[in-house]
N, C-alpha and C positions, 0 to 999 in steps of 0.2 A: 683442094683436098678431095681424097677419095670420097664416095659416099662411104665404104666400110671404115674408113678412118674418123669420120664423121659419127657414123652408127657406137666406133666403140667408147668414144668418148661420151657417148650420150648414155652410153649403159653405165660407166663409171662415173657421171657425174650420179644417175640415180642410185650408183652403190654407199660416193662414197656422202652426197648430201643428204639425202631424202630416205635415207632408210627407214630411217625410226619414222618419219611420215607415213611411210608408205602401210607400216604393219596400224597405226592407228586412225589413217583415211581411205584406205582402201589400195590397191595395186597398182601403178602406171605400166600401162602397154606397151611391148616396142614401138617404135616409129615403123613407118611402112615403109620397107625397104625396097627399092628401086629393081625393080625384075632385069636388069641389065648387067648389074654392080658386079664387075669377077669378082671371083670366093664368094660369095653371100648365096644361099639358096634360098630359089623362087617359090610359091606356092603352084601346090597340084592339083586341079581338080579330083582327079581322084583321090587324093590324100587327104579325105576332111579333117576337122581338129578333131582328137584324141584314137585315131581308127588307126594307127602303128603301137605295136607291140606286143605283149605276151599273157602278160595279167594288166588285170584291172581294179588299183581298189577298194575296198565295200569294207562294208559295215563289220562283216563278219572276217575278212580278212583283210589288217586294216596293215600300216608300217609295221608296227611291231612283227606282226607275221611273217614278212618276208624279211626281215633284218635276223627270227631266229634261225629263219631256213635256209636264207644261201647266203656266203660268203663275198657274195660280190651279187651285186644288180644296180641296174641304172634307175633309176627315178624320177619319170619326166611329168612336170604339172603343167598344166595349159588349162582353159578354162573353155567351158562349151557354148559360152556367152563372149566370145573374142572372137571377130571376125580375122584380125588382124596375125592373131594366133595360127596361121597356117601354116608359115615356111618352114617351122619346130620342124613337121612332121616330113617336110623330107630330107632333113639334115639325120629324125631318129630313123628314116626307113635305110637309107643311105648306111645309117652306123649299125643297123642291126641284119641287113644284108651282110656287112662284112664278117660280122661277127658267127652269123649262122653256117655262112659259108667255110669258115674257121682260115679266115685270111689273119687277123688277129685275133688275140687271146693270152689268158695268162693261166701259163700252167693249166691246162685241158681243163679248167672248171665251169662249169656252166654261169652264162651270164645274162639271165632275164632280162626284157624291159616290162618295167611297171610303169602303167599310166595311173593320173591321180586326178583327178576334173574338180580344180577348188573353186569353182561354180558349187559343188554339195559338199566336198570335204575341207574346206577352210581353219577348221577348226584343230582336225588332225592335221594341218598342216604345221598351225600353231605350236601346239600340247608340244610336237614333235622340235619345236624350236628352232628349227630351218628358219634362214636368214632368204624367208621371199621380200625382196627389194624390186622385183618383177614378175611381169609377167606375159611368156613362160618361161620356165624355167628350169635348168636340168640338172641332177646331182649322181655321182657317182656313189655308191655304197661300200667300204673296202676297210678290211682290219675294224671293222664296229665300230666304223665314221664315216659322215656324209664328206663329200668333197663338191663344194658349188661349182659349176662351173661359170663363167662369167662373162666368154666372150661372144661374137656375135655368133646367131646361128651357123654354122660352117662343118662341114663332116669329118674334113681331113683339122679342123681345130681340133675337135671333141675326139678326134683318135689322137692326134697328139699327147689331148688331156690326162686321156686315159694309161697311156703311156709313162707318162710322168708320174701320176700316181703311181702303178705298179710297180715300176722303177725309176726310183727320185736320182739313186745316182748312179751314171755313168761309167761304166769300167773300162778306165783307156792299158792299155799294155804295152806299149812300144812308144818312142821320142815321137815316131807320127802322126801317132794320134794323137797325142797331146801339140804339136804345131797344130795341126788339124782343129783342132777343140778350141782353141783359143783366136783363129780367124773368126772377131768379130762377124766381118760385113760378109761372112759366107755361111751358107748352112748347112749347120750340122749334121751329118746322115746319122741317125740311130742306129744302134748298133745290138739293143736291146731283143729277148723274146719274141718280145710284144709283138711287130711284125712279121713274123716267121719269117726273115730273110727277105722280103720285099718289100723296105722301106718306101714308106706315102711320104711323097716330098709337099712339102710349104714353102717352096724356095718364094712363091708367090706372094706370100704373106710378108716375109722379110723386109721388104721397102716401108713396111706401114709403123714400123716400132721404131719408135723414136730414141731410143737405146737397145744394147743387145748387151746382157751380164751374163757373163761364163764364170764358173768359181771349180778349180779344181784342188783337191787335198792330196797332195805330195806324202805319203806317209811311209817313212821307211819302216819303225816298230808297229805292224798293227794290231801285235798281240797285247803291247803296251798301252796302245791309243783304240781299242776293243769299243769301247762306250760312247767316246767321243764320236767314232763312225757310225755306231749306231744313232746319236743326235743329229748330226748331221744328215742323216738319209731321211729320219723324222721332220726335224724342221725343212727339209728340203722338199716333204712330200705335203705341209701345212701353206708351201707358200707356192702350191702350182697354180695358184689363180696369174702367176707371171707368168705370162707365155716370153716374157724377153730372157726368162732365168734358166739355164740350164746348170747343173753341178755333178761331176765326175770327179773319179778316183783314181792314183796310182798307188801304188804300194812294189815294186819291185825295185830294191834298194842300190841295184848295182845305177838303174839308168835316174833314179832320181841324182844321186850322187852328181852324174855327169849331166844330168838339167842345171843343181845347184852353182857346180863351178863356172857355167857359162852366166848363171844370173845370180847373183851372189844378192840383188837387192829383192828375190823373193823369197828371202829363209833367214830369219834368225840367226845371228853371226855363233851362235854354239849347236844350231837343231839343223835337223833334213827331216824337218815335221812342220808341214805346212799349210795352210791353206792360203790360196791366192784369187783374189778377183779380177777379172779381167772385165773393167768397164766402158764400151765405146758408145760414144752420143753420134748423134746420126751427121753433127756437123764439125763432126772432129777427127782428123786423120786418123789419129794415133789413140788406141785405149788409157785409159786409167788403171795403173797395179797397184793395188795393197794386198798385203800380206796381213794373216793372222796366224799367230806362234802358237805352235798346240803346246808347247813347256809352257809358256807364260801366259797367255792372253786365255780368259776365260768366261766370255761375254758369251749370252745365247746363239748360236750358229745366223737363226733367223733372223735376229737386231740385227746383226754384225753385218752381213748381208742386203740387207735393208739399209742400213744407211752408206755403204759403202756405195752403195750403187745411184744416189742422190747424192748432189752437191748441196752446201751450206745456202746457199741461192738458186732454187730451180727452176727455168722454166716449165711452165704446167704445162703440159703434154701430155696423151693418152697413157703411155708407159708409163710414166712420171706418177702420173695422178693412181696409178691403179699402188705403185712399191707405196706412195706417201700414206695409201690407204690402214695401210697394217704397221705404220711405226707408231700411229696412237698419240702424235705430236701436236699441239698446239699452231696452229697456221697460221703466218702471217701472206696475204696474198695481194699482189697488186697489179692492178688494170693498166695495162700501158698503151702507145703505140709511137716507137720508136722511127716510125716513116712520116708522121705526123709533123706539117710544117710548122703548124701551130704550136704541139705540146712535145716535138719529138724528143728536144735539145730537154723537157722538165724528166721526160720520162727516164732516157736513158741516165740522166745526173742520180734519178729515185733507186734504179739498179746499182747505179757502181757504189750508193753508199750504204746500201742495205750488203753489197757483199763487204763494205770494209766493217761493217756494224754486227753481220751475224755472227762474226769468232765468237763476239761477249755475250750471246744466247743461244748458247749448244742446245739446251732444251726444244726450242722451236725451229722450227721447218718455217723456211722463206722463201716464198714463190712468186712469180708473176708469167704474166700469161697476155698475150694478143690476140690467140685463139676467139672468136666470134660464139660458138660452142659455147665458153665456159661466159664471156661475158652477157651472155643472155639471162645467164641465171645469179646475177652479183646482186639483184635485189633481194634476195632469198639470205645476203649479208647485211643486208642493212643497208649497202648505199643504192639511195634511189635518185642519182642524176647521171647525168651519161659523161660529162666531164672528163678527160685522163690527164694525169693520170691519179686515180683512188686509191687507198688501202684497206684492208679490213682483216680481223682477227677474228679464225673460227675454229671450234674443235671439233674433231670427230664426233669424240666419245661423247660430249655434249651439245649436241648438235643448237641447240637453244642461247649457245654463251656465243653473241657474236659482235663483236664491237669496232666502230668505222672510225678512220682518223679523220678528225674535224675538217669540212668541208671548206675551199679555197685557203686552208692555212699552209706556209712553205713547208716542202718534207725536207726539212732540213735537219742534217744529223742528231741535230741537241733537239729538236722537235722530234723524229724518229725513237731517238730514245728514252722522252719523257714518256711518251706513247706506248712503247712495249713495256715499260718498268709500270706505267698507270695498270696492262690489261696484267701483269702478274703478279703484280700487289693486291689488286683489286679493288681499285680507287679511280677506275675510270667512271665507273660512273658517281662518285663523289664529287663536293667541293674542293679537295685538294688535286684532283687532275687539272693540271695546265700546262702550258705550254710556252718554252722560254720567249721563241721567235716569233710569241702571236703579234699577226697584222691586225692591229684594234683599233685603226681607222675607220668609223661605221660613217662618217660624211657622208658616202655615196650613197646611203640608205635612205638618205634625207637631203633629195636636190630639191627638193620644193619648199624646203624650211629656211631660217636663215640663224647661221652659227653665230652666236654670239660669244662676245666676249669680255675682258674687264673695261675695253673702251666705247664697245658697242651696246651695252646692256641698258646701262639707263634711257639711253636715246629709244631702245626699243620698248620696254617699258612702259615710259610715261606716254608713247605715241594715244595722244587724247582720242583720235580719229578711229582708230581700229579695236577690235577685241583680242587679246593674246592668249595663246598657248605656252607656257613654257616646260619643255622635258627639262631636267636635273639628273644625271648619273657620271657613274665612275665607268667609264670605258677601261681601266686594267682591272676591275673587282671579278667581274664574270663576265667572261665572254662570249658563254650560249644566252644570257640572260642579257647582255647591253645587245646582241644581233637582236634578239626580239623585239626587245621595245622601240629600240630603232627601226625597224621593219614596218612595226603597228604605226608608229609616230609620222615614218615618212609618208605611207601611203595616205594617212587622213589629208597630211599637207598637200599630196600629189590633188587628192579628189577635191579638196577645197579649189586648187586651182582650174582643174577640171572643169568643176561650177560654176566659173567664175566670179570667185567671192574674195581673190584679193584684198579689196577695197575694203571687204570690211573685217576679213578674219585674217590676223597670220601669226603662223608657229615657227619658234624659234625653241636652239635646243643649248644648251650650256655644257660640256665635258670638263668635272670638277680634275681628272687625271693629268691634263693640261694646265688648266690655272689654277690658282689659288681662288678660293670661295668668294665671290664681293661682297660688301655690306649688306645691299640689296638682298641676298641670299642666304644671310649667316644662320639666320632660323630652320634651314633646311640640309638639315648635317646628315637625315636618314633619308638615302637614295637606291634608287631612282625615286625621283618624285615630279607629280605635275602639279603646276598652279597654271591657273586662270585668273586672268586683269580682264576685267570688262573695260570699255573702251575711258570712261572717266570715274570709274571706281577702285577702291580698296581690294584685292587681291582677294579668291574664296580660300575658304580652306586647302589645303596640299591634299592632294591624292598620293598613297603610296602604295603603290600598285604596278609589279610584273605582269599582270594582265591586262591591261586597257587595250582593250581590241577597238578597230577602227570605228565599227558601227556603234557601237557605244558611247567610245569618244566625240565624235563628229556629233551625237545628240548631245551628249551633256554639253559642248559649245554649243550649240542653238539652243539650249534651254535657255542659259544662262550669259547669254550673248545682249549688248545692249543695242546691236546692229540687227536689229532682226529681219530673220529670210527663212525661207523654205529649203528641206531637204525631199528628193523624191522618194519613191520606194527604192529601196537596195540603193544607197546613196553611198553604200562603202565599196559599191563595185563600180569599175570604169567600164566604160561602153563594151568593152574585149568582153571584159569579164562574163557583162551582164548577159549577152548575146551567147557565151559561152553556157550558162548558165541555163538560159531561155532554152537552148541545145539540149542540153543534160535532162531537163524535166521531158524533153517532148520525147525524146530516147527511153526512159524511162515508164512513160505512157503505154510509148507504144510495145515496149518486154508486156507492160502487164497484161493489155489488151491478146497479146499477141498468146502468154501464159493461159490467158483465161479461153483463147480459141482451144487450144491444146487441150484442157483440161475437159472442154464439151467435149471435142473430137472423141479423148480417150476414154469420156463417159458413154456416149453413141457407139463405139467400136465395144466395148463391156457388154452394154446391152444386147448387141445385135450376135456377138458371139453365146450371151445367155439364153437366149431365144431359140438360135440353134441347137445349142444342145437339149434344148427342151423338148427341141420337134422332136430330135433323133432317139429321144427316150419316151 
């Protein structure tokens, strides 16, 4: 992958994850963009951070100012504390040369750039309620609305941008231009004001969009369909953060007529009032058509557009991720890798049945993704192992509600959609979320114990010789709850064998889901429970307890062990562990040591700058 392909996806993961992060911990930086990367502009020494543009502003003249004075200005924020912040300024010097030089423009009006250094003005940034998800950042000002822009710094982008706002749609006039307009895989020449007749080509950009959506409206009455054009150039001009989006117009009724009769599947079998998407993915010949009937269909322009241009299963991709951003959907998303010898044959089986599953939940958006990008930041979901392939369920607008499908259980259909029905009911995280095809075999959690059973239990039992453990639970009751205790139970067993104390301690586990309860056991009907047999004694009391952690465990048997032995310190960690551990404190040490040199340093540099100024006064 590109680096700018890289770059853009790194700005829409912080659009569409971290946003609300970002306004309540502060700003994240671009990434330092590679001085080589075509399209991407490099930093200039002569171009410090905030040193291009026209005003500046202050206290006294603050947004409101220039939002009552001019009609149109740019609004760029960078911060005077970012090193990184430099390339802004020669993508703004770049776009305000063109603009001064009046190579573009819209309708002769003057169009300032305001700089804004939220190093002091943060606040005004706020009040002003601008969507800073980074930083820098640049906004169009136009019709008494900001327009973000969003993609990487790049000159010939942001005159694009500009463009599109100005004019959202299109006026084609002849059948050529419309063949013309709806080649996908080629680029559009604008045809708009905007560049006085010397259309700035992107053709360079074009390989990097993982789809390209063209939507033209066929409209023979326009005096009839008056409103609707005007919606349509409105929401057309709210969703230019799509650079893959473009949307144009016809209206002369003799050649729409002669469009229709050759495509009879783009118009409503009684209208020549249309609108048509033309949607092609980067690895697919042929586009996707849908039409929307301006007599009948009466959905937001934007929606409509918006999901026509995603499939019911997407893969996440920069384009992808930017359209899913603004339908406001509920996500389900999952970590694949279909090349994978290991997992390939689980992952791709995870896609083909998520697409035969998503018909029956129109409401949510279903993606998965390969991309390295996006898997970087899956613990930011909830799942924290590297395993694929994963699921998890997030939503935009609530960025905080994010819930993972149970870790090594099959993603199998009736499990898939016990799982989406649990997160939109909202009883995933209840006790009635489960799962028809759980694997509730915990054996392997517990190689060092020994399974008992209704033929093996008294033998193990009365063993006069040893001290016993015995766990008691229901493996189909709870599933997060029998992994735990099986986790705690087997590791004790593991470290007992570790110590080698065999001989005198062993734990043995019973799963009442399998058999029926034995005599020996009938008194212990409330589960999980642990008893303890000293080696020629009467059983202690039952523990009933979800939490018996290791180290606790392992002392109450040596308390109460009639085989008595020593444990060491940290005798619930194994040698990895311990040495692991021995790591972690001496790492830790050494932050603090290292904190506390800093902390002199920047007390010695305080002073010696106080000093100075002292003499100098």
């Amino acid at each position: 992958l590109s680096m700018m392909y890289k770059l853009t996806l790194y700005l829409l993961l912080l659009l569409v994850i971290f946003s609300t992060k970002a306004q309540e911990e502060g700003l994240p930086q671009e990434e330092n963009v590679e001085p080589d990367t075509p399209g991407i502009n490099k930093c200039d020494d002569n171009l410090p951070i905030l040193s291009v543009g026209d005003y500046n502003i202050t206290e006294e003249r603050d947004i409101s100012f220039y939002k009552q004075r001019y009609d149109i200005f740019i609004l760029a924020i960078s911060d005077s504390g970012c090193e990184e912040c430099c390339h802004t300024e020669v993508m703004l010097n770049s776009v305000h040369e063109y603009i001064t030089n009046k190579s573009v423009g819209y309708k002769d009006l003057e169009i300032p750039l305001v700089r804004l250094d939220y190093a002091n003005f943060h606040e005004m940034v706020l009040e002003d309620t601008l969507n800073m998800n980074r930083l820098p950042k640049t906004f169009l000002f136009f019709k008494s609305k900001f327009y973000a822009f969003e993609e990487v710094d790049n000159d010939k982008l942001f005159l694009h941008f500009m463009n599109r706002v100005f004019y959202p749609v299109v006026i084609l006039k002849t059948k050529k231009d419309v063949n013309n307009f709806i080649k996908n895989d080629v680029e559009w020449e604008e045809n708009t004001p905007f560049y006085k007749g010397n259309y700035i080509s992107l053709e360079e950009m074009l390989p990097h969009y993982s789809k390209i959506t063209r939507v033209i409206a066929f409209v023979s009455d326009k005096n009839e369909f008056k409103e609707e054009l005007k919606s349509l150039a409105e929401d057309s001009r709210d969703l230019t953060i799509r650079e893959d989006l473009r949307v144009a117009k016809i209206t002369n009724p003799k050649i729409i007529e002669e469009i229709k009769r050759k495509n009879k599947d783009w118009f409503g079998d009684m209208s020549s009032n249309s609108v048509v998407a033309y949607v092609k993915n980067f690895d697919e010949n042929q586009p996707k058509i849908q039409f929307y009937d301006l007599n009948i269909d009466s959905e937001l322009f934007k929606i409509w557009m918006n999901n026509v241009s995603i499939e019911p299963v997407e893969e996440l991709l920069g384009t992808s991720m930017k359209i899913i951003s603004f339908m406001h959907k509920g996500m389900f998303t999952a970590f694949v890798n279909r090349k994978s010898s290991k997992t390939g044959k689980e992952s791709k089986e995870l896609i083909k049945n998520l697409k035969e599953i998503a018909k029956h939940y129109p409401h949510y958006q279903f993606t998965f993704t390969e991309d390295k990008t996006f898997k970087e930041k899956k613990g930011d979901l909830g799942i924290s192992w590297n395993e694929e392939p994963a699921l998890a369920y997030h939503n935009i607008m609530h960025q905080d509600k994010t819930m993972v499908f149970p870790r090594k259980q099959p993603l199998t259909k009736k499990n898939l959609r016990a799982f989406f029905d649990a997160c939109g009911k909202g009883t995933y995280d209840t006790d009635d979320f489960d799962l028809p095809d759980k694997i509730r075999n915990f054996d392997k959690n517990m190689k060092d114990a020994t399974k008992l059973t209704v033929t093996n239990v008294k033998g193990f039992i009365n063993d006069l010789e040893k001290d016993k453990m015995v766990l008691i639970f229901d493996s189909s009751k709870d599933f997060d709850r029998g992994k735990k205790i099986t986790n705690f139970f087997g590791k004790a067993a593991a470290r007992f064998r570790e110590l080698e104390l065999e001989d005198k301690i062993a734990l043995g586990f019973y799963d009442t889901s399998l058999q029926n309860l034995p005599k020996v056991f009938k008194e212990y009907e409330d589960q999980p429970v642990y008893v303890f047999y000293p080696a020629d004694r009467e059983p202690l009391d039952p523990i009933n307890s979800e939490n018996f952690l290791v180290q606790k465990m392992m002392k109450y048997i040596q308390e109460n062990a009639q085989n008595k032995f020593e444990l060491p310190s940290f005798h619930h960690m194994s040698p990895h562990e311990y040495s692991q551990h021995k790591l972690g404190e001496k790492i830790k040490a050494a932050k603090v040591i290292d904190l506390e040199e800093k902390r002199k340093r920047a007390d010695k540099d305080r002073d010696a700058r106080y000093i100075t100024v002292k003499d100098d006064l």
